[in-house]
KEMAR-440581 format. One record per residue: x negated, y negated, z negated of N, C-alpha, C in turn; residue in one letter. Coordinates in steps of 0.05 Angstrom, whole numbers, plus 5000, padded with zeros to 4 digits. Layout:
<rs>
+-------+--------+------+--------+---------+------+-------+--------+------+------+
: neast : nnorth :  nup : caeast : canorth : caup : ceast : cnorth :  cup : type :
+-------+--------+------+--------+---------+------+-------+--------+------+------+
:     X :      Y :    Z :      X :       Y :    Z :     X :      Y :    Z :    a :
...
+-------+--------+------+--------+---------+------+-------+--------+------+------+
</rs>
This chain:
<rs>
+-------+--------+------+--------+---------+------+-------+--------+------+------+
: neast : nnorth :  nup : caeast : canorth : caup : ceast : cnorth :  cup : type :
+-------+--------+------+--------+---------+------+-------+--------+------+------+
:  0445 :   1779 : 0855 :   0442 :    1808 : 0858 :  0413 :   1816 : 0855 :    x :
:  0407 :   1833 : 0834 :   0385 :    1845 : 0831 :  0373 :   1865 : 0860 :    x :
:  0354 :   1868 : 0861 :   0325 :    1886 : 0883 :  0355 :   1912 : 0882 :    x :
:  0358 :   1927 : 0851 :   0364 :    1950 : 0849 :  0401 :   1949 : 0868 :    x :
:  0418 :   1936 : 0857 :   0438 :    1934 : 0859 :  0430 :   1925 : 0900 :    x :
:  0418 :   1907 : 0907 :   0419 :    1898 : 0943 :  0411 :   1935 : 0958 :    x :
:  0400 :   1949 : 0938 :   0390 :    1974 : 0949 :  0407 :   1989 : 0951 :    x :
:  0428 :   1997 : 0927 :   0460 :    2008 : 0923 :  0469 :   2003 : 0949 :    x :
:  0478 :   1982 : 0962 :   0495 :    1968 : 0975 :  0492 :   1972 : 1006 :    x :
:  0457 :   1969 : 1011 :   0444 :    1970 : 1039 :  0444 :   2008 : 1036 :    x :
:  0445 :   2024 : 1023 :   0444 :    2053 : 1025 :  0467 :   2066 : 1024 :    x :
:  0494 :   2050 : 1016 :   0526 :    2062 : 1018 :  0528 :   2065 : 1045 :    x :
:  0521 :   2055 : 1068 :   0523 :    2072 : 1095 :  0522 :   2096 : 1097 :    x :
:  0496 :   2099 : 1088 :   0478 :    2119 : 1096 :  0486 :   2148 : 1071 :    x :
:  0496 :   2134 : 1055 :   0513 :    2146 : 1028 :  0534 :   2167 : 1037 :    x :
:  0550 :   2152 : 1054 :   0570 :    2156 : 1061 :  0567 :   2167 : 1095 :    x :
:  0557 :   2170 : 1107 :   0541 :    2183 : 1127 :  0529 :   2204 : 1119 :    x :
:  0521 :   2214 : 1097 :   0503 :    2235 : 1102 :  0528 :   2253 : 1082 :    x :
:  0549 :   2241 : 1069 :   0573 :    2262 : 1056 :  0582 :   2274 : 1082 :    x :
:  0580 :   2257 : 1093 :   0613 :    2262 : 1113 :  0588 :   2287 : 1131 :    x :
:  0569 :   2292 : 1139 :   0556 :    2303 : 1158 :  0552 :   2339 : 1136 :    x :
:  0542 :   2325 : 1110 :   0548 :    2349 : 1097 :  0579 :   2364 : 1107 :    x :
:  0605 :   2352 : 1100 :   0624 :    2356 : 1099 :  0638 :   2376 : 1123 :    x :
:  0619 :   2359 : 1141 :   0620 :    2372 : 1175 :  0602 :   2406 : 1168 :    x :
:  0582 :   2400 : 1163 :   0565 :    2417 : 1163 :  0578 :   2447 : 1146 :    x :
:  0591 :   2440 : 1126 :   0607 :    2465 : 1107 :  0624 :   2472 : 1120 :    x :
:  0642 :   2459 : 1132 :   0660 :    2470 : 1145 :  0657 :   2484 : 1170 :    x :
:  0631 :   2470 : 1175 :   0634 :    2491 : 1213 :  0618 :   2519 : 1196 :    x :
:  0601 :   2510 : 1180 :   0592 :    2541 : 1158 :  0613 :   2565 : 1160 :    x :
:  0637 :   2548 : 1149 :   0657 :    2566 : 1144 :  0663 :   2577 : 1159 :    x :
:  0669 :   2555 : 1177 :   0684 :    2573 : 1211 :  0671 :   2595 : 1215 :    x :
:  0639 :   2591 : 1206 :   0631 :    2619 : 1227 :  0632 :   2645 : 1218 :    x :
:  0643 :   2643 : 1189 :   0650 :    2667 : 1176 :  0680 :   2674 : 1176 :    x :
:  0701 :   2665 : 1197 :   0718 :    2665 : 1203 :  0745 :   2650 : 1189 :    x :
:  0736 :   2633 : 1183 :   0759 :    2609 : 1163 :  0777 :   2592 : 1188 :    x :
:  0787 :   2605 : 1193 :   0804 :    2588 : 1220 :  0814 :   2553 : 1213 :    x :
:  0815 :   2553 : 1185 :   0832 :    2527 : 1171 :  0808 :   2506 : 1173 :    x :
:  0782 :   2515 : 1165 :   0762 :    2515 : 1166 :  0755 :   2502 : 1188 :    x :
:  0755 :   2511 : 1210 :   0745 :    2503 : 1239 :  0773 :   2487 : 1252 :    x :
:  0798 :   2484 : 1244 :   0819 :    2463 : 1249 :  0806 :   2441 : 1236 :    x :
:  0803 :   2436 : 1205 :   0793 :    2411 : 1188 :  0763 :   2404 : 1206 :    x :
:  0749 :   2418 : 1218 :   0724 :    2414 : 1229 :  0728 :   2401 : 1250 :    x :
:  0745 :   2404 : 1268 :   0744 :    2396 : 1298 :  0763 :   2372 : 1292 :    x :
:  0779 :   2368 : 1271 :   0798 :    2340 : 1266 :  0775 :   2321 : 1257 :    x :
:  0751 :   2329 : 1249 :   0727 :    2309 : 1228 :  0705 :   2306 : 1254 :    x :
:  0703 :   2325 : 1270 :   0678 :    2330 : 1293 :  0696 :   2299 : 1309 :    x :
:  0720 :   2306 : 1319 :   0729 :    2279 : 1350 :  0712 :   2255 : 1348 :    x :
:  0727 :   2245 : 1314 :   0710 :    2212 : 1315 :  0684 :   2214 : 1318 :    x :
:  0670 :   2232 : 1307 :   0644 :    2230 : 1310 :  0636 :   2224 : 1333 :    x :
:  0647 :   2246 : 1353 :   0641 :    2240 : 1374 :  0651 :   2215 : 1401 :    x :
:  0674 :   2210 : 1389 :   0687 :    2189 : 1411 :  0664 :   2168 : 1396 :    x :
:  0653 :   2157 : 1379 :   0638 :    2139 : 1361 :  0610 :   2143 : 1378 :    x :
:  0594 :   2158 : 1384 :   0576 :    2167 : 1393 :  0579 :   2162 : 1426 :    x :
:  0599 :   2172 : 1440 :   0604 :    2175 : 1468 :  0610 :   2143 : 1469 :    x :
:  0626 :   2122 : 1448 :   0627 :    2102 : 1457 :  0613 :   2081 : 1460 :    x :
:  0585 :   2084 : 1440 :   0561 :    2066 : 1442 :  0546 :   2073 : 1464 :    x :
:  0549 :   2095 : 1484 :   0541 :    2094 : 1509 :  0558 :   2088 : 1539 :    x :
:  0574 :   2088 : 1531 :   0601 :    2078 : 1552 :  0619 :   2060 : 1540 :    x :
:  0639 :   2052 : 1556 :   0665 :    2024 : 1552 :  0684 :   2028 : 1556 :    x :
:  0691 :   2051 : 1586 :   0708 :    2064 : 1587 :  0723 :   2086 : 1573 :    x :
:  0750 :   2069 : 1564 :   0763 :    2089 : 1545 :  0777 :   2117 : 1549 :    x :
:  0778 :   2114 : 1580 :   0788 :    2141 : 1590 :  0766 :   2158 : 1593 :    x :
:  0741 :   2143 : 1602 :   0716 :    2167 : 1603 :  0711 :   2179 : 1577 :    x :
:  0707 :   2158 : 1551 :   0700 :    2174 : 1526 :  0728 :   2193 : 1521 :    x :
:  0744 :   2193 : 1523 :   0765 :    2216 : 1522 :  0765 :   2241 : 1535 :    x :
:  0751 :   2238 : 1564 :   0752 :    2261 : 1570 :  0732 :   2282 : 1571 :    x :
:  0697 :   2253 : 1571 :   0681 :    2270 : 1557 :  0678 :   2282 : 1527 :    x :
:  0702 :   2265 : 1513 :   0701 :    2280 : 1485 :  0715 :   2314 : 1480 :    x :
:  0729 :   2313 : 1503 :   0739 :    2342 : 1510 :  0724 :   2362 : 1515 :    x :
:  0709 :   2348 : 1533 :   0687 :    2368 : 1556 :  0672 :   2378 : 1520 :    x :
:  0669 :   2353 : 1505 :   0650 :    2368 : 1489 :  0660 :   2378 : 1467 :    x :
:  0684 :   2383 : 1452 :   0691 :    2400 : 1441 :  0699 :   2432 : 1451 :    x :
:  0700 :   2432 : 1474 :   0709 :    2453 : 1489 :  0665 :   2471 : 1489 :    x :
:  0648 :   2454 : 1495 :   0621 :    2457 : 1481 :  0614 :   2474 : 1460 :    x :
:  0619 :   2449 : 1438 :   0620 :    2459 : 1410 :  0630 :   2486 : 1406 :    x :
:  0653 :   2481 : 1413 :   0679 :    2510 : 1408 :  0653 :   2535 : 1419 :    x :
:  0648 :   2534 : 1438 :   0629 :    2552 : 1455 :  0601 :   2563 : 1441 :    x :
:  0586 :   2546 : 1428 :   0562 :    2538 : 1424 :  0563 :   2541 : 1388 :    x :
:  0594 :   2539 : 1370 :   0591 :    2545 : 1352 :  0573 :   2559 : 1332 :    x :
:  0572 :   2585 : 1342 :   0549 :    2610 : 1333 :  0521 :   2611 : 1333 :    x :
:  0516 :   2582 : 1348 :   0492 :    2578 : 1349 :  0473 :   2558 : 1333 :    x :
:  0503 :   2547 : 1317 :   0495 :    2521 : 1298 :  0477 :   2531 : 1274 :    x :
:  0460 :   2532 : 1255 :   0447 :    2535 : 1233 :  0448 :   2518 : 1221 :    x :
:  0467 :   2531 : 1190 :   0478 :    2511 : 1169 :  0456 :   2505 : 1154 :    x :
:  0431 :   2508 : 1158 :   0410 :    2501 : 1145 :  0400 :   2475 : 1152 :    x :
:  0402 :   2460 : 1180 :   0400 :    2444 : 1189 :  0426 :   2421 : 1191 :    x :
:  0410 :   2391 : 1201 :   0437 :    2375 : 1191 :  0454 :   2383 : 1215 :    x :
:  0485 :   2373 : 1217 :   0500 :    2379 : 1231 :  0496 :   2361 : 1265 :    x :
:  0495 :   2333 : 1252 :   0498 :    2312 : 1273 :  0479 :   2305 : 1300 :    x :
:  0459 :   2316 : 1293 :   0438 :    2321 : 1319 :  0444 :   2351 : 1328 :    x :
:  0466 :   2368 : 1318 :   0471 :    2383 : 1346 :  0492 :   2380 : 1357 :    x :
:  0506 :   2363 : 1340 :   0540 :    2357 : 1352 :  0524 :   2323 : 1376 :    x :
:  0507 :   2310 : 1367 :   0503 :    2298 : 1389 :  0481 :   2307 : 1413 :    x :
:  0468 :   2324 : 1407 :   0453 :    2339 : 1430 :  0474 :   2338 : 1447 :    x :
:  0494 :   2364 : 1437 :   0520 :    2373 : 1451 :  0532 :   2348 : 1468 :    x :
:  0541 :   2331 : 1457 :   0549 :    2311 : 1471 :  0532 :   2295 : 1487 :    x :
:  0512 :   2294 : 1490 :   0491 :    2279 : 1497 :  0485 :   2298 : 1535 :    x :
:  0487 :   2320 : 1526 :   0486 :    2327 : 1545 :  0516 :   2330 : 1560 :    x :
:  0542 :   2330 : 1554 :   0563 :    2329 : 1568 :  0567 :   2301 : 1582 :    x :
:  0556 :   2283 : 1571 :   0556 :    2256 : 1576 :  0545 :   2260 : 1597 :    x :
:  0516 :   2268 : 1602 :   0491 :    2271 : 1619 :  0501 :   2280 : 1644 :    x :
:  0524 :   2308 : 1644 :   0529 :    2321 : 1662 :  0554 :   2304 : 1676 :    x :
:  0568 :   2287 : 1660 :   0587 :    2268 : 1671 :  0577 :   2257 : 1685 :    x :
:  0561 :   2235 : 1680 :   0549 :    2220 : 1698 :  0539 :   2238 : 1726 :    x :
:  0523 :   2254 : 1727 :   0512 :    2259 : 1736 :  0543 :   2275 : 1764 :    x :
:  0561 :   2282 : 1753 :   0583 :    2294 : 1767 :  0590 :   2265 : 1785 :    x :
:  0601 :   2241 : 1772 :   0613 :    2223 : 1787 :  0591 :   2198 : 1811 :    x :
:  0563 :   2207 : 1793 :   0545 :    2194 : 1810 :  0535 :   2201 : 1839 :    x :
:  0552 :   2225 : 1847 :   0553 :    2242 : 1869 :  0575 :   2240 : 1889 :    x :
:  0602 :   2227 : 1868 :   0624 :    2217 : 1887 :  0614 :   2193 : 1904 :    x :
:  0611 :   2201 : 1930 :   0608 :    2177 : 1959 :  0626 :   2159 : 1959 :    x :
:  0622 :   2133 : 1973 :   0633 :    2108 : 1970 :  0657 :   2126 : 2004 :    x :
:  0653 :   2136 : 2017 :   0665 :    2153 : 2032 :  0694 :   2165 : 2016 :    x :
:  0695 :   2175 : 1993 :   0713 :    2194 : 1980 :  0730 :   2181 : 1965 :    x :
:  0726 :   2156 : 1960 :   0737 :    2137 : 1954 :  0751 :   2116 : 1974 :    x :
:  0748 :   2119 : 2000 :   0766 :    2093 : 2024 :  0790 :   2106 : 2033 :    x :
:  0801 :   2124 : 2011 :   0831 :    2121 : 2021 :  0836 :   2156 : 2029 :    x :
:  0821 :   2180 : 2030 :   0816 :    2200 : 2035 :  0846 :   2210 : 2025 :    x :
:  0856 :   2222 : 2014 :   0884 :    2235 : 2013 :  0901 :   2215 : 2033 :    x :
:  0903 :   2191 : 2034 :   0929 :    2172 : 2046 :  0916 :   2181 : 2068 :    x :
:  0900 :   2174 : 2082 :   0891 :    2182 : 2114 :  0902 :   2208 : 2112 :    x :
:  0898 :   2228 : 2097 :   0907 :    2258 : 2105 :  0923 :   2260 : 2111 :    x :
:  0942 :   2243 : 2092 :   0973 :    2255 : 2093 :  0983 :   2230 : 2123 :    x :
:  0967 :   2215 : 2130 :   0982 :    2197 : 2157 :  0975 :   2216 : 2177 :    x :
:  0948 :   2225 : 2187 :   0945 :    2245 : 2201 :  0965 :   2262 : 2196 :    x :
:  0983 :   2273 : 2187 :   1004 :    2289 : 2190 :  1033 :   2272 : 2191 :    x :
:  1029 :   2251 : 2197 :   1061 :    2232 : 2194 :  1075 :   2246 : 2219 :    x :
:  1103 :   2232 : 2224 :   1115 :    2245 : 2249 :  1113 :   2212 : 2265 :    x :
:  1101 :   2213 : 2291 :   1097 :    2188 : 2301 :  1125 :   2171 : 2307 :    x :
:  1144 :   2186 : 2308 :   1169 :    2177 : 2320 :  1174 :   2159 : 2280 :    x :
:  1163 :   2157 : 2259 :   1175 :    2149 : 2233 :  1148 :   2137 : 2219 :    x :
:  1140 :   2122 : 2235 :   1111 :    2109 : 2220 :  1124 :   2088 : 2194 :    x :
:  1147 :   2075 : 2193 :   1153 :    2057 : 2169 :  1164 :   2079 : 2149 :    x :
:  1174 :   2102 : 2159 :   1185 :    2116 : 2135 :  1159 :   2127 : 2119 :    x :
:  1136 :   2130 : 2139 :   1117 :    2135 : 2128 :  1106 :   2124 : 2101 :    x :
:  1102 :   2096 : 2110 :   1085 :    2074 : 2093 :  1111 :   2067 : 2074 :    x :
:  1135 :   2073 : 2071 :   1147 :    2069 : 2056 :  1148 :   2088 : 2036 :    x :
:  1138 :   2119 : 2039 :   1137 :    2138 : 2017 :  1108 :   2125 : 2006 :    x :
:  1087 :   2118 : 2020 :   1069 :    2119 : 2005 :  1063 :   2095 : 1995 :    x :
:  1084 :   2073 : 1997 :   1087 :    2049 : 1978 :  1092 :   2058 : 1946 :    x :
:  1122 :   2076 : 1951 :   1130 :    2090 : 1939 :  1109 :   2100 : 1911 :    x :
:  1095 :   2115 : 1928 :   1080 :    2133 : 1911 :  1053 :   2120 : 1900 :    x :
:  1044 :   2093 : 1908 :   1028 :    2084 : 1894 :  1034 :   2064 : 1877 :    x :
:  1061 :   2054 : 1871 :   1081 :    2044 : 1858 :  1078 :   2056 : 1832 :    x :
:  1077 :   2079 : 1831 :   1072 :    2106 : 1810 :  1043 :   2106 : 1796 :    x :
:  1028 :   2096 : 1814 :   0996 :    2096 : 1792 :  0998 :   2077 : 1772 :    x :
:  0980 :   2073 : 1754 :   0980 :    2056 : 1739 :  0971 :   2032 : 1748 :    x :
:  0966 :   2010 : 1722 :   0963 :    1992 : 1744 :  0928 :   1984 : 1757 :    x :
:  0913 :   2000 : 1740 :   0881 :    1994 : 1748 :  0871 :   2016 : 1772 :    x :
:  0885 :   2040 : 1775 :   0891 :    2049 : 1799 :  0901 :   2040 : 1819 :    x :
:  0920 :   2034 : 1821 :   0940 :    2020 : 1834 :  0924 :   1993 : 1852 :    x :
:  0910 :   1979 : 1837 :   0892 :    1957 : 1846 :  0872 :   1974 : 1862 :    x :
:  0861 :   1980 : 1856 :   0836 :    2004 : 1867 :  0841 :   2017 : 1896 :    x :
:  0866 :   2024 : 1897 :   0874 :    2038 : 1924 :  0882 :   2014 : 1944 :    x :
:  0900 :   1998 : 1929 :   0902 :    1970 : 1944 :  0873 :   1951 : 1966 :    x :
:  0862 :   1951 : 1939 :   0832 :    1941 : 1951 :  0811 :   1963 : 1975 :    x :
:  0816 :   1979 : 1963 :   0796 :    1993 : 1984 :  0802 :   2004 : 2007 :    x :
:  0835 :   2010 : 2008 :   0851 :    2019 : 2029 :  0858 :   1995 : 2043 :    x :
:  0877 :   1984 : 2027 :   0889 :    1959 : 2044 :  0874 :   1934 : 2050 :    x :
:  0868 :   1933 : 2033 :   0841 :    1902 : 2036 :  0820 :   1911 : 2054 :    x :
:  0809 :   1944 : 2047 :   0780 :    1949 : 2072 :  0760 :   1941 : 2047 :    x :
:  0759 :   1927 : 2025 :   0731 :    1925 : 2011 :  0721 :   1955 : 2005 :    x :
:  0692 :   1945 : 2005 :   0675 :    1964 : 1995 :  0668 :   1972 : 1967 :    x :
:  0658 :   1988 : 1956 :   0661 :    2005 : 1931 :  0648 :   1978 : 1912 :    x :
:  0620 :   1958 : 1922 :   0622 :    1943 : 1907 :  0627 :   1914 : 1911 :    x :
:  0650 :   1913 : 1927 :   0670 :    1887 : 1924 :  0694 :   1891 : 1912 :    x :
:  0697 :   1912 : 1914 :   0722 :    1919 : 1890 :  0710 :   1917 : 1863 :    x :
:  0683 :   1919 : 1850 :   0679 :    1923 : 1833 :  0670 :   1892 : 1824 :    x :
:  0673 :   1879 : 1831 :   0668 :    1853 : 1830 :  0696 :   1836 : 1826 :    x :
:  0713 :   1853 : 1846 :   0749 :    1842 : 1840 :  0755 :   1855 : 1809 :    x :
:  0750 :   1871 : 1807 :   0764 :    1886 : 1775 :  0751 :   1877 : 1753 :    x :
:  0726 :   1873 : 1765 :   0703 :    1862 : 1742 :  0698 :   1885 : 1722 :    x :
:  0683 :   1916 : 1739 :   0683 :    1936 : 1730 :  0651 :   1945 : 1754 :    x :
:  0644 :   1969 : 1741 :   0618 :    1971 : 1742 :  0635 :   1989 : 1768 :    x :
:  0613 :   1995 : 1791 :   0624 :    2010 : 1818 :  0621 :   2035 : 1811 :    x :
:  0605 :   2049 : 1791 :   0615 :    2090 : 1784 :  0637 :   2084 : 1775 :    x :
:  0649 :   2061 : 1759 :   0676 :    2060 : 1743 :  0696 :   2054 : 1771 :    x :
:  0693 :   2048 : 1784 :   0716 :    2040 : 1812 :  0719 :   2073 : 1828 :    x :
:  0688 :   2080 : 1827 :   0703 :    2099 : 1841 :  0717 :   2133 : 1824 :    x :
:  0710 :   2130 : 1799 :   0729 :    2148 : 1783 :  0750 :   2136 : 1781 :    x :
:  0760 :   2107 : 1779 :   0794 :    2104 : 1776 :  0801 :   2113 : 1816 :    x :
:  0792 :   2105 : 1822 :   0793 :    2112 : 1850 :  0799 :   2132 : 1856 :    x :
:  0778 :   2159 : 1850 :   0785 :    2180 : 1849 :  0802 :   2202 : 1841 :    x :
:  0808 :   2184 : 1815 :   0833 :    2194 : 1793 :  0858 :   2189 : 1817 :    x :
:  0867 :   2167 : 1820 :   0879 :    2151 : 1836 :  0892 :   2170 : 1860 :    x :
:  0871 :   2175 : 1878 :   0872 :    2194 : 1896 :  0889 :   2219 : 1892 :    x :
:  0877 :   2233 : 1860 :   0882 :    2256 : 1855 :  0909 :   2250 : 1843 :    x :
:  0923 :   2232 : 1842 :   0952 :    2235 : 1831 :  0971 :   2230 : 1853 :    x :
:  0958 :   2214 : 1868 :   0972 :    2210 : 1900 :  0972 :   2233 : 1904 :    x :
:  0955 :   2248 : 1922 :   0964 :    2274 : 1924 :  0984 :   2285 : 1914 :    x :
:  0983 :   2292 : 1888 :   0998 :    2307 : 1883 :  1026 :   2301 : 1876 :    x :
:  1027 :   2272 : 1872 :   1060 :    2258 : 1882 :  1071 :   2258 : 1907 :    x :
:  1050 :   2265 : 1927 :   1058 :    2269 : 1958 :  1068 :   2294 : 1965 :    x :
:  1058 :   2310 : 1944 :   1054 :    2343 : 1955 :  1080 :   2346 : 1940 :    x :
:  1095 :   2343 : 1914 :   1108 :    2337 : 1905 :  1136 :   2327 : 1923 :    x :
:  1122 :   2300 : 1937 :   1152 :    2293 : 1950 :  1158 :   2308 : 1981 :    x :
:  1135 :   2319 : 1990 :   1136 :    2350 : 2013 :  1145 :   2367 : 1999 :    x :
:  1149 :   2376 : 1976 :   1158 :    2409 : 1970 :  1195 :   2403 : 1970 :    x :
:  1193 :   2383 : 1952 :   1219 :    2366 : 1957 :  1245 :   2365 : 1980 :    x :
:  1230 :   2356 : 1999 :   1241 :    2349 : 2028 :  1240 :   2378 : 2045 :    x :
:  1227 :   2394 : 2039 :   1226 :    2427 : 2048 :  1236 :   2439 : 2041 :    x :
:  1246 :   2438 : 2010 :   1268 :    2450 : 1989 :  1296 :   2445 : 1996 :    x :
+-------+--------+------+--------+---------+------+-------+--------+------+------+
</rs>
C-alpha cells in the first residue's frame, strides 16, 4: 500500500463522519423552515449519535436511554437556536453533554437514606397489626414483579441491611448505579402497592 492509498483509508472515518454530520446538519436546516419530514428523518439520524456519545461516558444501558430522551426532548426545544452555518455535532453534543451533566448531578443527590427500603417501611407503617404475614406476603408478591437487578437491590439493602456500598460490591456495579436501580425499584413498588390498595378498596 502506497503513502497515498494508507491516507484514503486512515481518512474514510472521518469521510464518512463529516457526510453523515453534513446530512444532520441539512436536515435540522430544513426543519427550521418548517419541513416536518425533515425534522422526523433528523431526530431518527440525531438518537445514534447520541446514545454513541452518552455511551463513551457511561455503561449503563438504561441511563444512556433515558438520558438520550432528556436530550432530544433538548434539541426539540433548543432547535431555533442551531446555526446551519456551523457544524452540527458540537451542538448536538454540548446539548447532551450537559443533560448528562444534569443527570448525574440529579442522582448524586439521592441519600444512601432513600434508598434502605423507604416506600416498604411506608407501606408497613400502615399494615393492620392483627395481619403482619399477609403483609409480607403482598410485598413478596410485589417484588417478585421487579426485574431481576432491582429485585436484588431491594433484597440486599432491605433484607440483608447492606449499605449502598456493599451492595455495590454484591452486583459488581458502581454505588450512583445501586442507588438509581434502587430507586427505580422503589418507584415501581409503590406503585404496584398503590395499585394492589385501589384494588382491595374497589
Amino acid at each position: 500500500m502506497d503513502i497515498n492509498e494508507e491516507s484514503l483509508v486512515q481518512s474514510a472515518p472521518l469521510d464518512a463522519r463529516a457526510e453523515a454530520e453534513r446530512h444532520l446538519s441539512g436536515l435540522l436546516a430544513r426543519s427550521q423552515q418548517g419541513d416536518a419530514a425533515a425534522y422526523r428523518l433528523f431526530l431518527e439520524g440525531v438518537l445514534p449519535v447520541v446514545r454513541r456519545f452518552l455511551g463513551s461516558k457511561i455503561r449503563d444501558a438504561d441511563w444512556v436511554e433515558d438520558i438520550s430522551q432528556e436530550v432530544l426532548v433538548s434539541i426539540h426545544r433548543a432547535r431555533a437556536s442551531y446555526d446551519p452555518e456551523r457544524p452540527v455535532f458540537p451542538w448536538i453534543h454540548a446539548i447532551a453533554h450537559r443533560r448528562f451533566v444534569d443527570h448525574m448531578r440529579k442522582w448524586s443527590r439521592v441519600s444512601e437514606k432513600e434508598v434502605q427500603g423507604e416506600t416498604i417501611l411506608e407501606f408497613q407503617a400502615k399494615e393492620d397489626k392483627e395481619h403482619p404475614y399477609l403483609i409480607q406476603e403482598i410485598l413478596e408478591r410485589a417484588i417478585e414483579k421487579l426485574p431481576p437487578k432491582q429485585k436484588r437491590a431491594v433484597r440486599l439493602l432491605k433484607y440483608d441491611g447492606l449499605s449502598v456500598r456493599e451492595a455495590a460490591e454484591k452486583m459488581e456495579m458502581t454505588e450512583t448505579a445501586v442507588k438509581v436501580t434502587a430507586h427505580r425499584a422503589y418507584k415501581a413498588l409503590r406503585k404496584i402497592l398503590e395499585q394492589q390498595e385501589d384494588y382491595e378498596n374497589g
